[in-house]
Every structure is written in C-alpha cells, then in structure tokens.
BAZASE-619351 format. One line per 5 residues: number of its first residue (from 1); their letters; for each residue x, y, z of N, C-alpha, C, CB. Coordinates in nm, 2 decimals. Glycine has a CB too. Example, Ala and Ser with C-alpha at 12.3 -4.5 7.8 and 13.67 -1.06 7.14 Angstrom:
2
1 = AS = 1.32:-0.57:0.78:1.23:-0.45:0.78:1.32:-0.33:0.78:1.13:-0.45:0.90  1.28:-0.22:0.71:1.37:-0.11:0.71:1.29:0.00:0.79:1.41:-0.06:0.57
//
This chain:
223
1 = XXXXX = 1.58:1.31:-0.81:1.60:1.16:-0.82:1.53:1.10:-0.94:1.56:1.09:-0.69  1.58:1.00:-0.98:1.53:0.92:-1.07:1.49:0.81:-0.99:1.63:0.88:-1.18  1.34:0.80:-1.02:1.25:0.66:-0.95:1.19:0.57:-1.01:1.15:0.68:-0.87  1.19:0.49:-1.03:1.12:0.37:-1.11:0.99:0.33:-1.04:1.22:0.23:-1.11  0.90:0.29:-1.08:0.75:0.24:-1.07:0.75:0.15:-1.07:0.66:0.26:-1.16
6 = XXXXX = 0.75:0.03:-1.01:0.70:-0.07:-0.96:0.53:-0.09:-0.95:0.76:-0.07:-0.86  0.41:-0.08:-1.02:0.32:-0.05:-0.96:0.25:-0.17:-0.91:0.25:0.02:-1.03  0.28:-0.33:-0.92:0.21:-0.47:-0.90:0.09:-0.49:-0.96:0.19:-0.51:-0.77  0.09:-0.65:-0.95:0.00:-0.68:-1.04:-0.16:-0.63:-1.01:0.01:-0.82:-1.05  -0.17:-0.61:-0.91:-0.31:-0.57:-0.80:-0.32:-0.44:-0.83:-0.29:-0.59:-0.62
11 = XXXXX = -0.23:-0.36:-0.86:-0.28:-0.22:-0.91:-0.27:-0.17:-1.07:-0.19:-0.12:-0.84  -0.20:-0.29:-1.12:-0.20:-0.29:-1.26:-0.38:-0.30:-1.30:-0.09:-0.44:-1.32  -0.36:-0.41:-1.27:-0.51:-0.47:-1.30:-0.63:-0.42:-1.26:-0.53:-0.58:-1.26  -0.62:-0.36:-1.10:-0.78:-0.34:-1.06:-0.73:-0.20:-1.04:-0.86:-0.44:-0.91  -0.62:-0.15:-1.00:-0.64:-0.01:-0.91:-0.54:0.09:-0.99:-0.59:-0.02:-0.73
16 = XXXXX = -0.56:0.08:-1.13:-0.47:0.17:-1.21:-0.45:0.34:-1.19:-0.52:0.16:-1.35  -0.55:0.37:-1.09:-0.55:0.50:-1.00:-0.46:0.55:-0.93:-0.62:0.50:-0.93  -0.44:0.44:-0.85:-0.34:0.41:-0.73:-0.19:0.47:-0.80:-0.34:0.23:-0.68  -0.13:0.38:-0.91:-0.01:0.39:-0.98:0.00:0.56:-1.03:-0.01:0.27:-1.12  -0.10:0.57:-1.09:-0.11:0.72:-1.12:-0.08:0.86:-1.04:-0.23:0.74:-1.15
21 = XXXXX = -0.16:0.80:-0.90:-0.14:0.91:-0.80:0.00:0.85:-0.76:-0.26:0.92:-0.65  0.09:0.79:-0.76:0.23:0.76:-0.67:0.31:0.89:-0.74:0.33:0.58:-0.70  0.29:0.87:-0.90:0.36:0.95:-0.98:0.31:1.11:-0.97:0.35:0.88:-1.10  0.21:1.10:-0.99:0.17:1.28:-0.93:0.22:1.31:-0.81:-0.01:1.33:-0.88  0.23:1.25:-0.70:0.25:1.29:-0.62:0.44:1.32:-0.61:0.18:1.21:-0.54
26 = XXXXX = 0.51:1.24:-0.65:0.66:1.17:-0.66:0.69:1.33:-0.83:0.65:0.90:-0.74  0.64:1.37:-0.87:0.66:1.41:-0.98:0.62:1.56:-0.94:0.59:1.33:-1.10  0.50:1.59:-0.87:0.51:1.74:-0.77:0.63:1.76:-0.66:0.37:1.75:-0.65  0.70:1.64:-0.62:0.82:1.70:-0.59:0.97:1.75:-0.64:0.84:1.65:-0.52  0.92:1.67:-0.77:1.05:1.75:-0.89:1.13:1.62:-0.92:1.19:1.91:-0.81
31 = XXXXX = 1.07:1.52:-0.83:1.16:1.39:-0.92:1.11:1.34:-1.04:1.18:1.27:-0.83  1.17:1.28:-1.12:1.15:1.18:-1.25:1.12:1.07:-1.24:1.25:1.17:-1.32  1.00:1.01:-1.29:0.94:0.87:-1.24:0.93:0.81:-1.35:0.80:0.88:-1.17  1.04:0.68:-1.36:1.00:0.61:-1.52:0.91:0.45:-1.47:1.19:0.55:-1.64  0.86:0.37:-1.57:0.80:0.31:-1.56:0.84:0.19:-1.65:0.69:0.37:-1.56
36 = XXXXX = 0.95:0.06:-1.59:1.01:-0.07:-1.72:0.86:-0.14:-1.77:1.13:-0.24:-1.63  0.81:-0.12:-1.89:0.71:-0.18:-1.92:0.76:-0.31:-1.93:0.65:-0.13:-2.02  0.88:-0.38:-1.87:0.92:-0.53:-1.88:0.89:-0.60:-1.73:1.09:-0.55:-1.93  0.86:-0.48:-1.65:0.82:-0.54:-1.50:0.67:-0.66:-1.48:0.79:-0.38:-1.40  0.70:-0.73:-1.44:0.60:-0.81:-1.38:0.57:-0.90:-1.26:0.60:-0.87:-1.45
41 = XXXXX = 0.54:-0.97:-1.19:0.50:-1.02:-1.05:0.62:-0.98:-0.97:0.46:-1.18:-1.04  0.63:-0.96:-0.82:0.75:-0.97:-0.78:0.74:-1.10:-0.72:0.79:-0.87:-0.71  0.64:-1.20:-0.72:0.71:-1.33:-0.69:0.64:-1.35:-0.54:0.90:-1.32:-0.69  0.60:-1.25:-0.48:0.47:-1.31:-0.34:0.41:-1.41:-0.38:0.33:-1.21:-0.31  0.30:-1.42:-0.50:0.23:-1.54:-0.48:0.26:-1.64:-0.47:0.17:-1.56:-0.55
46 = XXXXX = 0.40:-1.65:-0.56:0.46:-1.77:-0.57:0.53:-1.83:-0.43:0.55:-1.76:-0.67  0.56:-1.69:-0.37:0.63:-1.77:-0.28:0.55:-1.82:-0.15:0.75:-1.70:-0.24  0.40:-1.77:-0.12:0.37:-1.81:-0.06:0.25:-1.95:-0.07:0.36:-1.71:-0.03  0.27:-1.97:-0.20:0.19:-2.08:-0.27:0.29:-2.18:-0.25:0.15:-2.07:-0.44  0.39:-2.18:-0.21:0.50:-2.29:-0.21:0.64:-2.34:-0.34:0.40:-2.39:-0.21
51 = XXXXX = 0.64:-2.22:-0.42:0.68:-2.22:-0.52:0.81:-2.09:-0.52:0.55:-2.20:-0.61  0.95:-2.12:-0.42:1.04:-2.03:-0.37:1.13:-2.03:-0.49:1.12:-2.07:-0.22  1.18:-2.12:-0.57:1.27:-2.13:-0.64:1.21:-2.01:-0.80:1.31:-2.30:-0.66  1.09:-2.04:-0.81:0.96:-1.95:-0.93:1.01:-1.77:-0.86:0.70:-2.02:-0.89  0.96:-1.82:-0.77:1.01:-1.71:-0.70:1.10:-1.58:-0.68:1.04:-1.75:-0.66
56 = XXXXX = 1.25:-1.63:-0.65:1.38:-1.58:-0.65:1.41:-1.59:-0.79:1.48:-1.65:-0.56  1.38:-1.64:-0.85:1.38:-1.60:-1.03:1.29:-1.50:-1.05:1.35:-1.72:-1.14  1.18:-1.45:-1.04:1.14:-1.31:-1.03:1.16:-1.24:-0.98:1.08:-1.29:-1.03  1.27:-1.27:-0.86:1.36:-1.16:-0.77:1.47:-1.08:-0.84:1.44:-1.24:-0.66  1.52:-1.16:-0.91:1.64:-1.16:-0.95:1.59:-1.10:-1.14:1.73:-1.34:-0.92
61 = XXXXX = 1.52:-1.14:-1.16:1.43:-1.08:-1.31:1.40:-0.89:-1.23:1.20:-1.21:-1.34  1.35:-0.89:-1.15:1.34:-0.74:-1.11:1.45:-0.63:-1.11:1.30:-0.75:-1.00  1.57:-0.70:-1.03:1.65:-0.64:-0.97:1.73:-0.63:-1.16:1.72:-0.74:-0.80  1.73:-0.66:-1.24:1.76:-0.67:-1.39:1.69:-0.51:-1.47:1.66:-0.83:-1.47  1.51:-0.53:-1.47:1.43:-0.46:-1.51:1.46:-0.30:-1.45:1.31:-0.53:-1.48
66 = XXXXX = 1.51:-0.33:-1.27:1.50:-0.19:-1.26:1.65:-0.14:-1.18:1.35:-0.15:-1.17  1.71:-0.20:-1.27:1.86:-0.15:-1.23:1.90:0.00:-1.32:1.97:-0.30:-1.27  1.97:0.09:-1.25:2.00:0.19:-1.31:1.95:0.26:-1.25:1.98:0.19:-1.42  1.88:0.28:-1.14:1.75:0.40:-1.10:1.82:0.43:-0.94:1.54:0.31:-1.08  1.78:0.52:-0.88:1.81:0.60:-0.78:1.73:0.52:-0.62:1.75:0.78:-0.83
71 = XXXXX = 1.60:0.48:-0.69:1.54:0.41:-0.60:1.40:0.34:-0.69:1.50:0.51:-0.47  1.37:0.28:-0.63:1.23:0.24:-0.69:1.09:0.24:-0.59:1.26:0.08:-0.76  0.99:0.25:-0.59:0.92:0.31:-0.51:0.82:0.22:-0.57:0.91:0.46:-0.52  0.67:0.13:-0.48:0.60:0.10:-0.49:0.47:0.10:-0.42:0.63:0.03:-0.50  0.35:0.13:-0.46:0.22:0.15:-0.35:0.17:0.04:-0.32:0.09:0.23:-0.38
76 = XXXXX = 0.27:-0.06:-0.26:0.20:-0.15:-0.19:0.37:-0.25:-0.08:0.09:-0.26:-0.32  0.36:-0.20:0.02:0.38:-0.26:0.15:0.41:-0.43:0.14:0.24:-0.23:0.24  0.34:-0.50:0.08:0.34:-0.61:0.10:0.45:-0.68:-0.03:0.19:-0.65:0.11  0.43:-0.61:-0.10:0.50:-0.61:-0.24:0.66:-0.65:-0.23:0.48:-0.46:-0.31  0.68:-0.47:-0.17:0.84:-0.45:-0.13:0.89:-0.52:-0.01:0.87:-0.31:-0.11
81 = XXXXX = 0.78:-0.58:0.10:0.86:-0.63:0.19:0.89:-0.77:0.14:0.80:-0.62:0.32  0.83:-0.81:0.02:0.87:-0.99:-0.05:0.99:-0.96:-0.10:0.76:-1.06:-0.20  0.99:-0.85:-0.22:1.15:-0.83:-0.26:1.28:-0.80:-0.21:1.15:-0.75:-0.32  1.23:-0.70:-0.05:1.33:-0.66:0.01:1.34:-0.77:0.10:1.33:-0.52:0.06  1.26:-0.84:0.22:1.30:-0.91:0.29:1.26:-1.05:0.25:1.28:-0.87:0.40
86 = XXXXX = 1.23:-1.08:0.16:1.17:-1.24:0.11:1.33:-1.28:0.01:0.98:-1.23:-0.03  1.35:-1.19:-0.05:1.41:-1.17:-0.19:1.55:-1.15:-0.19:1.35:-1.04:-0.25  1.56:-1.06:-0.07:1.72:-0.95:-0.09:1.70:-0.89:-0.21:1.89:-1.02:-0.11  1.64:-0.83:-0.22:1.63:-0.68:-0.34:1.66:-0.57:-0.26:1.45:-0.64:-0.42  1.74:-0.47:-0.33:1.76:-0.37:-0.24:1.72:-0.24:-0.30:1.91:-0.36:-0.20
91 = XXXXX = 1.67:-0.14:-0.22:1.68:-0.02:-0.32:1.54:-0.03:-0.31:1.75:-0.03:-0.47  1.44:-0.07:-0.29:1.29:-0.07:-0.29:1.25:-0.02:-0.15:1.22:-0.22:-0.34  1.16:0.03:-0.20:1.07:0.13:-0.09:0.94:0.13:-0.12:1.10:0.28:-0.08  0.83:0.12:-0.03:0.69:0.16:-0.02:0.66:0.31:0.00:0.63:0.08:0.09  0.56:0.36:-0.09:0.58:0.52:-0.07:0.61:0.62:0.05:0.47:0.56:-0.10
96 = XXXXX = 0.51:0.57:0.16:0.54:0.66:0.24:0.68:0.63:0.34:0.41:0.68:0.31  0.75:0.54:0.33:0.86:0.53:0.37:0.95:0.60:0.23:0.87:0.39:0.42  0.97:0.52:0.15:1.07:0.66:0.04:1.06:0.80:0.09:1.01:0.68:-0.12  0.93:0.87:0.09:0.88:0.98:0.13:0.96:1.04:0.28:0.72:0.95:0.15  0.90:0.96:0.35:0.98:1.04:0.46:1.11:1.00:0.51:0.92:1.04:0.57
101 = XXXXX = 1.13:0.85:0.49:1.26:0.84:0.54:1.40:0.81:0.49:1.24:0.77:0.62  1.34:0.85:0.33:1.41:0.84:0.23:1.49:1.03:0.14:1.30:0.75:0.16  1.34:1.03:0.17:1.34:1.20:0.12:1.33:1.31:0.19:1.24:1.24:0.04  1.29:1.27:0.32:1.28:1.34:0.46:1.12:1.43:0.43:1.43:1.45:0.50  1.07:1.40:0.32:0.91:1.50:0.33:0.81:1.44:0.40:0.84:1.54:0.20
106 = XXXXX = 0.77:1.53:0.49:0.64:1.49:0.52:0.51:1.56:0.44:0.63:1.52:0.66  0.52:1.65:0.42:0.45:1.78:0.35:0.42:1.78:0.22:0.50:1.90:0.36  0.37:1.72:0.12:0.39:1.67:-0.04:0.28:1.80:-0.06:0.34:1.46:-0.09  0.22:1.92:-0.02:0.15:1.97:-0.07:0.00:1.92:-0.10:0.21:1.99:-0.14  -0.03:1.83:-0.01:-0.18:1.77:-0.09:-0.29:1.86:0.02:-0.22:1.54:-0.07
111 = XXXXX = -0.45:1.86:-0.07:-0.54:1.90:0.01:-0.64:1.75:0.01:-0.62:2.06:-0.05  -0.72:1.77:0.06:-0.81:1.64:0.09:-0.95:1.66:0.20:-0.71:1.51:0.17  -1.05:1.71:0.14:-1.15:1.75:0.22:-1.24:1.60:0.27:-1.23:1.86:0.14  -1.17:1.54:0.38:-1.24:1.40:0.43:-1.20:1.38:0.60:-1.18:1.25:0.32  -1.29:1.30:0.61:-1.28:1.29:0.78:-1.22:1.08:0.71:-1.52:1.34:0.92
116 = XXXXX = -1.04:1.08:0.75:-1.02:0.95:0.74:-0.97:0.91:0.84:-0.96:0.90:0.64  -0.93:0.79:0.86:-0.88:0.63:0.91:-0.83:0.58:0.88:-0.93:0.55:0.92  -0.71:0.55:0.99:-0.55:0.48:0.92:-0.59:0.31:0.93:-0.38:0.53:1.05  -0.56:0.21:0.85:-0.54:0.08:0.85:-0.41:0.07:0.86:-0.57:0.01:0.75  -0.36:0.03:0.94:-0.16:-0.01:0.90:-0.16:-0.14:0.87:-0.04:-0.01:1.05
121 = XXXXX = -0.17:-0.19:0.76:-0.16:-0.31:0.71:-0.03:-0.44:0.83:-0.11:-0.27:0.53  -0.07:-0.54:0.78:0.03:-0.64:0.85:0.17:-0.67:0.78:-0.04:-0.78:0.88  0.16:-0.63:0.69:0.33:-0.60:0.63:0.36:-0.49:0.66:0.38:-0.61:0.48  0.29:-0.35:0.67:0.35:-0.28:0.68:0.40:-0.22:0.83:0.30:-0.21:0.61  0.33:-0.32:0.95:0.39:-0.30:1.07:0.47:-0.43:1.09:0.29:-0.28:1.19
126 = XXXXX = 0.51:-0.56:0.98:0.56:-0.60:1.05:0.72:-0.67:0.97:0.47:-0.66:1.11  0.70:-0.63:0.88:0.79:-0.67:0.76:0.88:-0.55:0.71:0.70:-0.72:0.63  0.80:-0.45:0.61:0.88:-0.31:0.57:0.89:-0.22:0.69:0.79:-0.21:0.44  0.77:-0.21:0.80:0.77:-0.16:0.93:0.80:0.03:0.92:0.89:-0.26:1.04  0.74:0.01:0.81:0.70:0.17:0.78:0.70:0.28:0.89:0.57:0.17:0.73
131 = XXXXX = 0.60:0.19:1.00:0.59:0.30:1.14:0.52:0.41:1.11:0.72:0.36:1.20  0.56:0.49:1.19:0.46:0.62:1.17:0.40:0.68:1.07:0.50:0.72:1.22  0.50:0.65:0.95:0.55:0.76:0.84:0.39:0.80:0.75:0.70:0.68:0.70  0.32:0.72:0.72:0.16:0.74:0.66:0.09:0.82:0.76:0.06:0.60:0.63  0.07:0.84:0.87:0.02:0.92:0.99:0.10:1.08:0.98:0.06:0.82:1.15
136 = XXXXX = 0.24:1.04:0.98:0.30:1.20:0.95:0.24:1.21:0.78:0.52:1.21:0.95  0.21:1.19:0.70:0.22:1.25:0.59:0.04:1.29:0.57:0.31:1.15:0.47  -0.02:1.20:0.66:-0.22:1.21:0.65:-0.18:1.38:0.78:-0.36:0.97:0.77  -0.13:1.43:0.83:-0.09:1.48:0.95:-0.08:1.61:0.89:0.03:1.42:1.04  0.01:1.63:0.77:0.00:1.78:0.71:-0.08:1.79:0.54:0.18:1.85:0.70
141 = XXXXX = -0.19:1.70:0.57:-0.26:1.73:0.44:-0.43:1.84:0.49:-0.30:1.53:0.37  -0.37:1.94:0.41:-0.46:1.98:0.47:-0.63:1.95:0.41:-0.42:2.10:0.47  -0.72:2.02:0.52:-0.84:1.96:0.49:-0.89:1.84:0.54:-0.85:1.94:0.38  -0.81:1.76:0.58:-0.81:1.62:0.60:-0.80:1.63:0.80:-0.64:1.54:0.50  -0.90:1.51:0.84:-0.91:1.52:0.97:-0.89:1.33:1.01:-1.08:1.60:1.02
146 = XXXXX = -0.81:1.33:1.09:-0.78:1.19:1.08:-0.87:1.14:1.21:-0.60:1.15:1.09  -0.95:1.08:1.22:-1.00:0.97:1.33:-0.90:0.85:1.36:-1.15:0.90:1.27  -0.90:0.85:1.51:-0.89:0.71:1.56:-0.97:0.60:1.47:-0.94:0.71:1.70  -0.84:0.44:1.50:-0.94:0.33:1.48:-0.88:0.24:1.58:-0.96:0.26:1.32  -1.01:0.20:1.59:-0.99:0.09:1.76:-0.92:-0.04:1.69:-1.19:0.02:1.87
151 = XXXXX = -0.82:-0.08:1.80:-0.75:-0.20:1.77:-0.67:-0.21:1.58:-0.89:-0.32:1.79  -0.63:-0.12:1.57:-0.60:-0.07:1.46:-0.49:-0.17:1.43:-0.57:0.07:1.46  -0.43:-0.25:1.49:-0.28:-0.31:1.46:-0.34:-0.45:1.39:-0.17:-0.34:1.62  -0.50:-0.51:1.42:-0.55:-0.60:1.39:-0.53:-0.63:1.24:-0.68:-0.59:1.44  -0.51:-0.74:1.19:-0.52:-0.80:1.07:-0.67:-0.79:1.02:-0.46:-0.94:1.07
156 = XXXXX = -0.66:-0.78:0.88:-0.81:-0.75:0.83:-0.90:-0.91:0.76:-0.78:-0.61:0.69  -0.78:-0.96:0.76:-0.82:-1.09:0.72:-0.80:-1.11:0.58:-0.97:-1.12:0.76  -0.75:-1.03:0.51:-0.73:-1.07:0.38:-0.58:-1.16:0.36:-0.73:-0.94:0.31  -0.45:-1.12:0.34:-0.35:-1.19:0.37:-0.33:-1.30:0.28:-0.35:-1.22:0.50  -0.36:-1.23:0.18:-0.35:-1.34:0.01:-0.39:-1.46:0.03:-0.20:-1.38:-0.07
161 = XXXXX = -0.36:-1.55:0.00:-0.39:-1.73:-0.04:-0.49:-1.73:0.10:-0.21:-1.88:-0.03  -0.47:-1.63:0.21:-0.53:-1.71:0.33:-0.67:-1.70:0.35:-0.48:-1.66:0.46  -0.72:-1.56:0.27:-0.86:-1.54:0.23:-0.95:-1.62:0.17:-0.88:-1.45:0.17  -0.88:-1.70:0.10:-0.90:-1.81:-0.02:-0.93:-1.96:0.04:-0.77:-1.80:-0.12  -0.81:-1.96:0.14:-0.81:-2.12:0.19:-0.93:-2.08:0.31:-0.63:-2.20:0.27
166 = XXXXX = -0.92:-1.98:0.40:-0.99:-1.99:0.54:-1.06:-1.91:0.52:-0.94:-1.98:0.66  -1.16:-1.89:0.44:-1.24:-1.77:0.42:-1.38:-1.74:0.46:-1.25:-1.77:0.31  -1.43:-1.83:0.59:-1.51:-1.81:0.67:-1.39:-1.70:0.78:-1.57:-1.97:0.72  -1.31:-1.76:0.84:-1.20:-1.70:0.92:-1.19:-1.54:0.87:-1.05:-1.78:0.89  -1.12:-1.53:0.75:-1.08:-1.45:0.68:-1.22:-1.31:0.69:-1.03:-1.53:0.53
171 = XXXXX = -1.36:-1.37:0.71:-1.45:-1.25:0.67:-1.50:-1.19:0.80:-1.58:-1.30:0.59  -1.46:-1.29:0.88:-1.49:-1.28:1.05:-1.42:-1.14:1.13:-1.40:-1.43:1.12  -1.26:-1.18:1.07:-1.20:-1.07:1.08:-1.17:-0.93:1.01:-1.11:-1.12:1.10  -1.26:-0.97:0.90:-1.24:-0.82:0.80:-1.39:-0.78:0.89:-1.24:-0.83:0.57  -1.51:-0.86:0.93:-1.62:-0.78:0.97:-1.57:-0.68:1.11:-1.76:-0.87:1.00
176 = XXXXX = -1.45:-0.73:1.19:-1.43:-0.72:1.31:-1.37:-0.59:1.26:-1.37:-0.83:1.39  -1.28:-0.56:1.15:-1.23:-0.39:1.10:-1.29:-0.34:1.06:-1.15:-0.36:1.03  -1.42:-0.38:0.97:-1.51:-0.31:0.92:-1.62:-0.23:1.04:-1.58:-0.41:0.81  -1.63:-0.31:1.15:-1.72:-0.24:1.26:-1.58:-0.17:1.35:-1.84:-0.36:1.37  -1.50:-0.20:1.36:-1.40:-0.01:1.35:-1.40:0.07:1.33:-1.33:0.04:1.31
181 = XXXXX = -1.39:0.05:1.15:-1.45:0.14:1.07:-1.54:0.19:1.09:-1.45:0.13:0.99  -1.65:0.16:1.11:-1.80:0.24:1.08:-1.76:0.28:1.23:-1.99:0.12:1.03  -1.72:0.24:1.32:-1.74:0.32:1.51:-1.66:0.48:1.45:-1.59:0.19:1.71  -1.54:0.42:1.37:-1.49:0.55:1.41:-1.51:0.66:1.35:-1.37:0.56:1.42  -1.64:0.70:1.25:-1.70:0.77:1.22:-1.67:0.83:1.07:-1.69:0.84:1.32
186 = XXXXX = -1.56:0.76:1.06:-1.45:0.82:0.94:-1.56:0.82:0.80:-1.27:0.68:0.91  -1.52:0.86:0.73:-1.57:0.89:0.55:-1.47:0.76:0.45:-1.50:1.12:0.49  -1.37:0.78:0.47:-1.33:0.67:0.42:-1.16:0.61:0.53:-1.30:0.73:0.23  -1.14:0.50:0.46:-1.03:0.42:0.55:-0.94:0.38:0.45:-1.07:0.29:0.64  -0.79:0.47:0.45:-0.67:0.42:0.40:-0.56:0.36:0.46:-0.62:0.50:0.35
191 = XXXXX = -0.46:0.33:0.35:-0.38:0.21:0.41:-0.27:0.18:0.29:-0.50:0.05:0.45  -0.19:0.13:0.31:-0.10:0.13:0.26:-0.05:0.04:0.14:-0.06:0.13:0.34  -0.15:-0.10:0.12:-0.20:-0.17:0.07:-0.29:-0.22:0.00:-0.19:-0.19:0.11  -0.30:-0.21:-0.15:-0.44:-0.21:-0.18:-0.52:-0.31:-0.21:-0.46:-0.13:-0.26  -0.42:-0.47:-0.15:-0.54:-0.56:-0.13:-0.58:-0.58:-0.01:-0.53:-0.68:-0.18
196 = XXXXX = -0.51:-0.51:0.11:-0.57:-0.48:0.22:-0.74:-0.40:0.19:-0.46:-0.38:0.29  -0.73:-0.29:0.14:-0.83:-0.24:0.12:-0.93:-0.29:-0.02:-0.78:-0.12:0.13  -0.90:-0.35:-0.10:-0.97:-0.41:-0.15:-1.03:-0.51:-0.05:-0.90:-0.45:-0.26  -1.01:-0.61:0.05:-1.09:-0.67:0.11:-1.14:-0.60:0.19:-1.06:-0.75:0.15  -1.10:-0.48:0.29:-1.18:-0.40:0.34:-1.30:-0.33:0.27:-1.11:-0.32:0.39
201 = XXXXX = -1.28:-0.29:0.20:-1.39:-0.18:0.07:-1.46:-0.31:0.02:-1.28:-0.07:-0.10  -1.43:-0.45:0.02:-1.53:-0.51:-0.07:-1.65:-0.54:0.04:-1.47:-0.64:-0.15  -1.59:-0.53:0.15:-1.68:-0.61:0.26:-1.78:-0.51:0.32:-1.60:-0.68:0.38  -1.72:-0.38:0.34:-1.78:-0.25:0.35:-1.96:-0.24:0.31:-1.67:-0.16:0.25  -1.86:-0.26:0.16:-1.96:-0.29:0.07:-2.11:-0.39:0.10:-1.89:-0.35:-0.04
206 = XXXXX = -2.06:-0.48:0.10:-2.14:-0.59:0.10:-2.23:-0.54:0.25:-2.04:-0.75:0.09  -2.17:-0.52:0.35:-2.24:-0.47:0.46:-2.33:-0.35:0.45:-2.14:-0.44:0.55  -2.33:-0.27:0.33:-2.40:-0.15:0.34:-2.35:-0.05:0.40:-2.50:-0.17:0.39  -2.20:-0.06:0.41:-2.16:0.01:0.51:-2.16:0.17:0.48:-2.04:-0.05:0.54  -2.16:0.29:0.49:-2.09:0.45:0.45:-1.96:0.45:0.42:-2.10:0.56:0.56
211 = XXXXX = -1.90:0.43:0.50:-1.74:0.49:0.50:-1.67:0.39:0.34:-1.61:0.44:0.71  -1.62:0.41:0.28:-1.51:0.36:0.16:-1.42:0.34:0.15:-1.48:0.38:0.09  -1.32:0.31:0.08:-1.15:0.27:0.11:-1.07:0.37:-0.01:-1.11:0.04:0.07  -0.99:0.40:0.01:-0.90:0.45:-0.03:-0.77:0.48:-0.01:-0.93:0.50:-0.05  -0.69:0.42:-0.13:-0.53:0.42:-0.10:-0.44:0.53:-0.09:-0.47:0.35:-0.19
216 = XXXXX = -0.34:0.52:0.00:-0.27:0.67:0.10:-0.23:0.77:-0.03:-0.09:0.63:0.22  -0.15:0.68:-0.14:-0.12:0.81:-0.25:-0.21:0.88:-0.30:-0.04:0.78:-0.36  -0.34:0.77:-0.33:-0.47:0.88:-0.39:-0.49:1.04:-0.30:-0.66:0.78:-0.37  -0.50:1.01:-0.15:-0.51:1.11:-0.04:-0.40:1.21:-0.09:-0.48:1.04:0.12  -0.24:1.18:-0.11:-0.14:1.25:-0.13:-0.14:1.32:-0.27:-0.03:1.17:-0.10
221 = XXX = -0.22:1.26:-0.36:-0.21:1.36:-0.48:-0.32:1.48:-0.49:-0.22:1.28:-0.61  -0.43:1.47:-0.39:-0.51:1.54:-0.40:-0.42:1.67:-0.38:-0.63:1.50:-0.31  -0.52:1.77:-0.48:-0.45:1.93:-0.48:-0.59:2.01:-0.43:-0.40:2.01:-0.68
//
C-alpha cells in the first residue's frame, strides 16, 4: 500500500520521534510511506476554540494534500477522530487501528524489553474507538510485559483548551492517572496520543515520579 503521513502539529514540533517510528514500523511491513510537505493543522484547535468554519476549510485543505493515497495513517487518535468524525474526511486511520483492522496485523515484529501500561486515551475509546487493537499489538511484542492500570478508561485531564481554561481540574485528574501509574508498577505508560502523554510524562515528571511515557509506535518499532 501506499500511505501518507499525517504526523500533526504536536509531533511535528515536540515529538519528531513518534512520526519516525510510524514509518519504521509501516515500512518493515513492505508498505510505502510518503509524507505532503503541504500538510498542516487538521483543524482540532480551531474547532474546538469555536472557530468551525477555519475549521472545515482545513478539512477540506487535507482531504486536497492527501488525495491519491491508499490510506493515510496518523499517531494520534484525537487528530483523525476531528477529520474523520468532526470533518467527514475519509480514508484516515490512527495507527493501531490501520494496523489491525485495516491490515489485519497484529505482529509488526517489534522487541521491547520493558514492563508497560496501557492509557486508552478519550478519543480513542470514544470517537475513533480503536478498542482493543493497541493491547493486541503491545500482546505480541516480544520482551514486553504489559501491567494492568486501575480505572484505565479515566480521562487524564489533558483534553486541549481544557487544561488551559480548568487547569487546577485538569492536574487533579492527571495526578489521579499518574498514581495509577506509579501503583501499577509499570517502567513506562503508552497510549495512543501524544498530548495525552505529554501531559501524563510532564506531570510524572514534576511528581518525581519513575515510570515515563511513551508513544505505542515508538514500542512498535523497537527491533
């Protein structure tokens, strides 16, 4: 298949790692991964800032940039569920759904010597609704030992503009996943989202905590 990169602005900017591993990983299975250097926002912020019409014009700017392609594939959950169900963009997928329920793999060949912890972000149970598919693919990586996390369906408190407006709120409930995290013993905690885990891993942080964040394709490119 031919797949287009989508990588957003959040992994453009802070997590240029993230974009890298989609493609190792997407490119060890023999597909072709291009990248429109004309891509830009898909139009979340705007639309949740109040700004729908800014919006659907970067909907519709996308569906332009990455027309031609077999599918297009993005590491982040929150991204594709704006274009696909905010938007009507079609044809977009969050990795580990392309992955499995697109390509039917669960098995991408990765090793990963860590004891982790699933976040299921709140777009990705409740918007793209991904479901199991990151748990099957953390499930045959070998090396890798997955821990339970308590109350795992919980929002982490990040949830863009809302961290910003309620952000007493917002830290209340990232401390309430971050002592999850540290119970469930794990080494690090991935997720499907990486400003999910950017607010988890920052707060981690700030707590002194051990365990660290890391995003599901970094886990999947590991050899």
């Amino acid at each position: 298949m031919r797949i287009g990169l989508f990588v957003t602005c959040l992994a453009d900017t802070l997590f240029p790692e993230v974009g890298r591993a989609t493609v190792t990983v997407l490119e060890r299975l023999g597909h072709e991964v291009v990248f429109p250097d004309e891509q830009t926002c898909c139009g979340q912020l705007h639309l949740n800032s109040g700004y729908p019409k800014e919006a659907r014009r970067l909907g519709r700017r996308f569906e332009r940039v990455f027309t031609g392609l077999d599918a297009v594939v993005s590491p982040s959950s929150s991204c594709v569920g704006t274009l696909r169900h905010e938007l009507g963009v079609a044809n977009v997928y969050e990795l580990s759904e392309l992955l499995v329920d697109r390509l039917g793999v669960e098995d991408v060949g990765a090793s990963f010597d860590a004891t982790v912890c699933y976040h299921p972000t709140c777009h990705s149970l409740r918007m793209t609704k991904v479901g199991d598919a990151p748990l099957r693919l953390l499930a045959n990586v070998r090396g890798l030992e997955l821990r339970p996390l308590e109350r795992a369906d919980e929002c982490c408190g990040f949830g863009g503009t809302f961290s910003v407006k309620n952000a007493a709120v917002s830290t209340a409930m990232c401390d309430d996943k971050c002592e999850a995290i540290e119970r469930s013993g794990a080494e690090l905690c991935t997720a499907v989202d990486g400003s999910c885990l950017m607010q988890i891993g920052g707060r981690l942080a700030r707590r002194g905590s051990r365990p660290r964040t890391i995003h599901l394709a970094e886990i999947l490119a590991g050899t």
